[in-house]
FIGU-462817 format. One line per field, with one value per residue (C-alpha): residue in one letter; x, y, z. Coordinates in Angstrom, 2 decimals. Example, Ala and Ser with C-alpha at 12.3 -4.5 7.8 and 13.67 -1.06 7.14 Angstrom:
residu	(A:S);
px	(12.30:13.67);
py	(-4.50:-1.06);
pz	(7.80:7.14);
This chain:
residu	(X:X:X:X:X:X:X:X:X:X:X:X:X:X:X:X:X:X:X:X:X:X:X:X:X:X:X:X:X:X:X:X:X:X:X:X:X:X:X:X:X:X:X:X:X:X:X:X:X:X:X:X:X:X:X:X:X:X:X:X:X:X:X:X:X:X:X:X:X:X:X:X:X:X:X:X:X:X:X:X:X:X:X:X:X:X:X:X:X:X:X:X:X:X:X:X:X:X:X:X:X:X:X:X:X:X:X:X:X:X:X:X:X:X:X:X:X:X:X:X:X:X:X:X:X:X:X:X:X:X:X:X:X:X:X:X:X:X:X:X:X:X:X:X:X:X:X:X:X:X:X:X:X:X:X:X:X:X:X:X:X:X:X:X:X:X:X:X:X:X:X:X:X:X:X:X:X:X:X:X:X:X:X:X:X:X:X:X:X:X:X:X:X:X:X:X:X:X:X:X:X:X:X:X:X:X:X:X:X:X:X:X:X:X:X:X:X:X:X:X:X:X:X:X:X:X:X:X:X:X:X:X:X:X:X:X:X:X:X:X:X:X:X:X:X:X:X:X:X:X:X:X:X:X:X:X:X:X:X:X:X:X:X:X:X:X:X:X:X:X:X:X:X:X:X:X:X:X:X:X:X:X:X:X:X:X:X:X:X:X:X:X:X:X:X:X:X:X:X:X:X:X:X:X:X:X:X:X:X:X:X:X:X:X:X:X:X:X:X:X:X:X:X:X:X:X:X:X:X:X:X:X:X:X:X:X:X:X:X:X:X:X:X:X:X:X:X:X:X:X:X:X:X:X:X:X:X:X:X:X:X:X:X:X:X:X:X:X:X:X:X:X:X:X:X:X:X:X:X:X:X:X:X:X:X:X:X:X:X:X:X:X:X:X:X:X:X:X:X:X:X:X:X:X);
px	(0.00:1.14:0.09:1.58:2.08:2.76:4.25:5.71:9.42:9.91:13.82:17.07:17.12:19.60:16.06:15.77:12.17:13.06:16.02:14.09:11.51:14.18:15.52:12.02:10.37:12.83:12.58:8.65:7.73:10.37:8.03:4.65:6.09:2.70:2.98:5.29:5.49:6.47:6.30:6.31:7.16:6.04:7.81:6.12:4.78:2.93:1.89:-1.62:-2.12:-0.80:-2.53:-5.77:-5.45:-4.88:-7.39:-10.57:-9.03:-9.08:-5.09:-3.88:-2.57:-3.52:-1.66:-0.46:1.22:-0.61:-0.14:-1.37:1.07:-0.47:-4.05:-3.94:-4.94:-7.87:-8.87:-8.19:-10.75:-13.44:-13.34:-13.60:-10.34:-9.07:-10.41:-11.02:-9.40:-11.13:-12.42:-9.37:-7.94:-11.10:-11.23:-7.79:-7.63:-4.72:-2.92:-3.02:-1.33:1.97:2.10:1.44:-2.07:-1.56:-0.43:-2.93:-5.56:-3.92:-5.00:-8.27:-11.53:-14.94:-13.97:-12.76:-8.96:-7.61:-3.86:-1.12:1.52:4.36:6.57:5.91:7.11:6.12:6.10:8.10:8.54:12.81:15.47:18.78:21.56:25.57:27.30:30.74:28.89:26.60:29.33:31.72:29.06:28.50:25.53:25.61:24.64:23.13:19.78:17.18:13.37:13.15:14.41:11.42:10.94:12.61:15.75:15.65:15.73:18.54:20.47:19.63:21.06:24.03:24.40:23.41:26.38:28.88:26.18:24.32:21.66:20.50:17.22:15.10:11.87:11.11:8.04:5.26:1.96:3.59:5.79:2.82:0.40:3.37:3.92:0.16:0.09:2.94:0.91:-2.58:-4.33:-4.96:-5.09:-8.16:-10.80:-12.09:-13.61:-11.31:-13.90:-13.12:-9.82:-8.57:-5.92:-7.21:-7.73:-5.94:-3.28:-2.49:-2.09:0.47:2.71:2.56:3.55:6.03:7.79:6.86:9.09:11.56:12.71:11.59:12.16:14.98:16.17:17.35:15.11:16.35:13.76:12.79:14.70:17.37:17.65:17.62:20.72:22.02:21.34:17.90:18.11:20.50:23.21:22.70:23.01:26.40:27.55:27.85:25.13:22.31:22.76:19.53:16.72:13.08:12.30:11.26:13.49:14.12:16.11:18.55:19.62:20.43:22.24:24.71:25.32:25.39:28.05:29.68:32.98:33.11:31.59:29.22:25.68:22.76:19.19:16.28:12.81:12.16:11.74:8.71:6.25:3.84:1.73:4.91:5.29:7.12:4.37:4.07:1.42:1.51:2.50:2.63:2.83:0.85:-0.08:-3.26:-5.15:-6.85:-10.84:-9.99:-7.67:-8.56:-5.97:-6.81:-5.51:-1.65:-2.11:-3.00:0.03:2.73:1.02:1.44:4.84:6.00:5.15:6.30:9.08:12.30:11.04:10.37:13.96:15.28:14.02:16.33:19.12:19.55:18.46:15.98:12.65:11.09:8.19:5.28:5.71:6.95:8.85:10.94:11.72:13.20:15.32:18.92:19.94:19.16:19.76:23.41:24.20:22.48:22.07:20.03:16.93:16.83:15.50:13.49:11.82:10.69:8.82:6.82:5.95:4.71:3.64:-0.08:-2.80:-3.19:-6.01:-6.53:-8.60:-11.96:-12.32:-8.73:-7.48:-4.65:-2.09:-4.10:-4.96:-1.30:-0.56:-3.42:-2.03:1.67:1.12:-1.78:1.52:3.93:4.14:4.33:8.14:8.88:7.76:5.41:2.52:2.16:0.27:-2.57:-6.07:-7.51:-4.84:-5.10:-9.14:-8.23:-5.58:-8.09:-10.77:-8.75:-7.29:-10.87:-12.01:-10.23:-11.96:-15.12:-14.96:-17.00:-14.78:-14.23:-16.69:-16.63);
py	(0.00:3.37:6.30:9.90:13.00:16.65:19.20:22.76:22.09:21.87:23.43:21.83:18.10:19.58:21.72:19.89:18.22:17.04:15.34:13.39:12.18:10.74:9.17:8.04:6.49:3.73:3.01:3.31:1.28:-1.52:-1.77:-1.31:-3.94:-3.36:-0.09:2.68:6.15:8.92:12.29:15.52:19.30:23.03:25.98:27.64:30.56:28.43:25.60:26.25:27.99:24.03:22.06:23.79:23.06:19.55:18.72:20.66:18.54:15.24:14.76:15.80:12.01:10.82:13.07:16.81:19.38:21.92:24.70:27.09:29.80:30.82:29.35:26.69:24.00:26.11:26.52:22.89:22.22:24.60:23.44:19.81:18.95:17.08:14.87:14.81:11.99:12.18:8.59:7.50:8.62:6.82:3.58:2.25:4.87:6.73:8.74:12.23:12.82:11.95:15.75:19.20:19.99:23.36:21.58:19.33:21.95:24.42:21.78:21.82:23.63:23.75:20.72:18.03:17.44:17.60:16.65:15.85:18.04:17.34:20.32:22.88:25.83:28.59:31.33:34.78:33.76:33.65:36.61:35.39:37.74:38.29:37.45:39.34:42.52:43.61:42.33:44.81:47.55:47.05:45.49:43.66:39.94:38.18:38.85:36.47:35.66:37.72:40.95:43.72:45.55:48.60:46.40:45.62:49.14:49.82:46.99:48.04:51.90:51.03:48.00:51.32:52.46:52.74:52.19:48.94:48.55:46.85:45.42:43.93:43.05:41.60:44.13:41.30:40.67:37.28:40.42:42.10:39.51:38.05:42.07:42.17:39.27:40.65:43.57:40.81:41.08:39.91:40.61:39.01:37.41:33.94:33.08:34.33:36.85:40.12:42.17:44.14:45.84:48.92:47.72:49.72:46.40:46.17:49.99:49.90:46.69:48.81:52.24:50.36:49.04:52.81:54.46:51.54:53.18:56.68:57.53:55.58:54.64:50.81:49.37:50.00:51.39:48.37:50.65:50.86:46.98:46.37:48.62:46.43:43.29:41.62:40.12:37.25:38.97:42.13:39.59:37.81:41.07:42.17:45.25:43.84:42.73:41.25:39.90:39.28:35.24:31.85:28.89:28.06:31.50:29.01:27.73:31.25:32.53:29.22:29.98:33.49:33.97:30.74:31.44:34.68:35.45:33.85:33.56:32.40:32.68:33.43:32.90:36.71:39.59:39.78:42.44:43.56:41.20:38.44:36.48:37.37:36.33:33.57:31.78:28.06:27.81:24.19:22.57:19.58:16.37:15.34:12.80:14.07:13.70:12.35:9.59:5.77:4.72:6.91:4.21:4.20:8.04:7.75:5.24:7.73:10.41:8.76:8.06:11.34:12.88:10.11:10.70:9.62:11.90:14.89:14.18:13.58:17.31:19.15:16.60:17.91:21.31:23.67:23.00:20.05:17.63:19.18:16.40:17.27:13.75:14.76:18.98:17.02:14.44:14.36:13.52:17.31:18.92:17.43:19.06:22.23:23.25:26.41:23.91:24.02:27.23:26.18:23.68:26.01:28.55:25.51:24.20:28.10:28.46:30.27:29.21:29.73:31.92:31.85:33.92:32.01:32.60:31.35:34.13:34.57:35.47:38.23:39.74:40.02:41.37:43.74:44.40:45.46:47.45:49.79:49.36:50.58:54.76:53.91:52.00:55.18:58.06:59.05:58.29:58.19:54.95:57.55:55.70:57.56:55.67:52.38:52.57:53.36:50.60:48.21:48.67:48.06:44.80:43.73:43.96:40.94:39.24:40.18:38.57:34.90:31.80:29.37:26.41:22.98);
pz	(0.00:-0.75:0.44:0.38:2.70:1.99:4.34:3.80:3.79:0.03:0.44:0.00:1.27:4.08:5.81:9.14:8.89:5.05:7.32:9.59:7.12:4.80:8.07:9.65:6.73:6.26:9.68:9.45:6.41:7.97:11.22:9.02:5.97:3.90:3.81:1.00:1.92:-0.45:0.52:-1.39:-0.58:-1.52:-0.13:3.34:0.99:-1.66:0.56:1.21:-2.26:-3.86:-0.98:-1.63:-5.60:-4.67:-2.31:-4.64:-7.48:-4.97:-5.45:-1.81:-0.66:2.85:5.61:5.64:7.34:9.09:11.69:14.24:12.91:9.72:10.45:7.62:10.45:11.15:7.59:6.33:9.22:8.60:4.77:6.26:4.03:7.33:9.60:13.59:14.68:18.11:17.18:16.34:19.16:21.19:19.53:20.57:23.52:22.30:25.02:24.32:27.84:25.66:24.60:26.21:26.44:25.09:22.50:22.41:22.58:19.74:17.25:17.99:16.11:17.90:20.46:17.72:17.07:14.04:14.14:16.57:17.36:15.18:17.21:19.35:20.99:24.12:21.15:21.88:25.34:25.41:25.07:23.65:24.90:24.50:27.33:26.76:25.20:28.13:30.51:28.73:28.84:32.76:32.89:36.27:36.33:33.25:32.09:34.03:33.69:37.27:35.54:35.46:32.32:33.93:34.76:30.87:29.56:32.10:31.00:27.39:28.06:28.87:26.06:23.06:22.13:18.88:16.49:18.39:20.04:23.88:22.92:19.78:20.90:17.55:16.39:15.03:16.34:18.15:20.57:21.13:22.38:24.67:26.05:26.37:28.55:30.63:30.93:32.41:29.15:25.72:22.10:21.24:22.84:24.14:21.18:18.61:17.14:18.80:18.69:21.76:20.83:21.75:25.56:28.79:28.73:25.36:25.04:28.28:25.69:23.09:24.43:26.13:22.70:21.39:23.93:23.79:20.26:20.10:23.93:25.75:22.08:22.86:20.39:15.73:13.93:11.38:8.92:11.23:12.09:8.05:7.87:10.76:8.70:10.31:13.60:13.33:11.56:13.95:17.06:15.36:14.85:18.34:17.04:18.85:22.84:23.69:21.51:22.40:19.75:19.78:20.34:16.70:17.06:18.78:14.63:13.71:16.75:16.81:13.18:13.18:16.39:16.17:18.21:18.71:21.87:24.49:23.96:26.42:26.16:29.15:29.92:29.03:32.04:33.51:32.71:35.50:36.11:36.87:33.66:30.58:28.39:26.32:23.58:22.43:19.03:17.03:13.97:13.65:11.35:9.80:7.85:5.05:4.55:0.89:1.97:1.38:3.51:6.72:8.99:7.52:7.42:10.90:11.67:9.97:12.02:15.44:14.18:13.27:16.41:19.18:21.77:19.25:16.17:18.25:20.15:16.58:15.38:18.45:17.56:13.43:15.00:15.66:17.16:19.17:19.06:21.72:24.19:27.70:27.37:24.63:26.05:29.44:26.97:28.33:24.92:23.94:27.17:27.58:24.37:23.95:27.88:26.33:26.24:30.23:29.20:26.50:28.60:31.53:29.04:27.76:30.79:31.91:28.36:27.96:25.81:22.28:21.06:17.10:14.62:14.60:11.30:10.11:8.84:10.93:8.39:7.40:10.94:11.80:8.72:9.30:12.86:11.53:9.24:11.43:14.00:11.61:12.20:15.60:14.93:12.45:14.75:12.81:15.56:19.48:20.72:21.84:22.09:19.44:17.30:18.99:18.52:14.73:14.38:16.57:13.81:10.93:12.29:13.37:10.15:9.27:11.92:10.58:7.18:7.18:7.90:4.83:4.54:2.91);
């Protein structure tokens, strides 16, 4: 039997997921003897554009990629081009307990699962930092995840200097939900319908980024961070002390520095109300609604997110499976001691609230660029501007979810 899978990685053989699929599938179809598996790539910016061509022709294969990130697991549900494998999961009592329930619950759509977490992260919940530079600027102590906000733009003062910079927050609608929840509140609500970025906490998180550039000047300008070279080649240049990403900024920062100074990373400062701030993120696998072989789809599923694939994913680099037995695996924390780190921010990580309607590529889109003249000076995060920038982005929320 052969039955096929497509995912988003459709790079150079050496991108780390097309890695551990050339290396899992011999080891798969060698357990499961009746069964071929051939799988087949797009690039992350055409994948749902090809996927959705594929599944309204009736070509898709059997299992597929999806993720929280841009929505598409959110869509491919609502257009019922996936499956909930809630009785799958019931008929030979599958332990969901195996992964992190924010995990768990990021891939589901009104109650019903629709894919396992294939990795998963706490989202913009870390700050990576040079050792040697803010030691040399006379910052006292390293960075830690009991640093206040005002103990960051201290640290980041004295860090600005010769044409760097002490702090980049990152400046993406991922920053400012994790600086809204530092501040107690959120960006949108329960139900994924309602947008509050105008609200007293999310105005605090962003005036705070606001005067981060344009008052104590810590924070580049985006124009001023191109000039620097983007955020990994800032940080390996010594231009940028601290940075506000995910883990899988871990890659880029080991490649970026290499030898030339010492790096560590942080569960980020705490804002006022005690946590940094945090959001599950995940990427997930699912069987398709199409598929005549939905039980090998739901074999290779199981398989691709179990303890030794997700352990396999932080071995050839970069982000994890979403299981709390594979973030406490000595086999990645003996090597890369930065996932100690890694590992407290998902167990603290907060829920995951998505666009109802799916369209969560488009609402922080929406959100950055009614942000933008804020980053440029051009605006003060008054309320009158926040209400403006609060409509436009829930205007995306307003358009009608996708149906089957």
């Amino acid at each position: 039997m052969l039955f096929r899978f497509f995912h988003s990685r459709g790079g150079p053989p050496t991108n780390q997921e097309v890695i551990l699929y050339e290396e899992q599938m011999p080891l798969f179809m060698k357990k499961n003897a009746n069964i071929k598996v051939k799988h087949e790539g797009f690039t992350g910016e055409d994948y749902v554009k090809k996927v959705t061509v594929l599944l309204a022709g009736g070509t898709i294969g059997d299992a597929m990629w999806t993720a929280l990130g841009d929505g598409s697991i959110y869509n491919f549900a609502a257009m019922k081009s996936i499956i909930a494998l809630d009785d799958l999961v019931a008929k030979e009592k599958f332990d969901l307990g195996q992964y992190y329930a924010g995990a768990i619950n990021a891939m589901k759509r009104d109650g019903k699962l629709y894919a396992l977490p294939f990795k998963s992260h706490p989202g913009m919940a870390v700050m990576f930092y040079n050792k040697d530079l803010l030691g040399a600027k006379g910052v006292t102590g390293e960075p830690t995840k009991d640093w206040t906000l005002d103990q960051l733009v201290e640290a980041g003062k004295k860090a600005t200097a010769d044409g760097g910079f002490g702090y980049d927050p990152n400046l993406d609608q991922k920053t400012f939900l994790a600086m809204t929840r530092a501040h107690g509140g959120e960006l949108i609500d329960a139900e994924g319908k309602k947008s509050l970025l105008n609200s007293p906490e999310a105005i605090a998180a962003i005036t705070w980024l606001y005067e981060a550039i344009n008052k104590h000047k810590i924070t580049p300008t985006p124009d001023q961070l191109k000039d620097l070279g983007g955020d990994a080649k800032s940080f390996g240049a010594g231009k940028v002390a601290m940075l506000r990403r995910g883990t899988s900024f871990q890659i880029a920062a080991g490649q970026e520095v290499k030898d030339q100074f010492k790096w560590f990373v942080t569960v980020h400062p705490k804002g006022p109300k005690g946590v940094g701030g945090s959001d599950y993120e995940a990427d997930g696998y699912s069987v398709t609604a199409n598929s005549k072989k939905s039980a090998a789809a739901w074999e290779w599923v199981k398989w691709l997110t179990n303890q030794e694939s997700g352990i396999r994913l932080g071995e050839i680099g970069g982000t994890v499976g979403g299981r709390p037995d594979v973030y406490k695996s000595d086999r990645l924390i003996s090597k890369q001691p930065e996932r100690k780190v890694f590992l407290e921010a998902m167990e603290n990580a907060q829920p995951a609230r998505p666009a109802y309607n799916t369209f969560f590529n488009d609402y922080r889109i929406a959100m950055h660029e009614a942000l933008m003249p804020l980053w440029t000076g051009k605006e003060t995060p008054s309320k009158s501007f926040l209400d403006n920038a609060n409509g436009l982005v829930q205007a995306v929320l307003d358009k009608p979810a996708p149906k089957a």
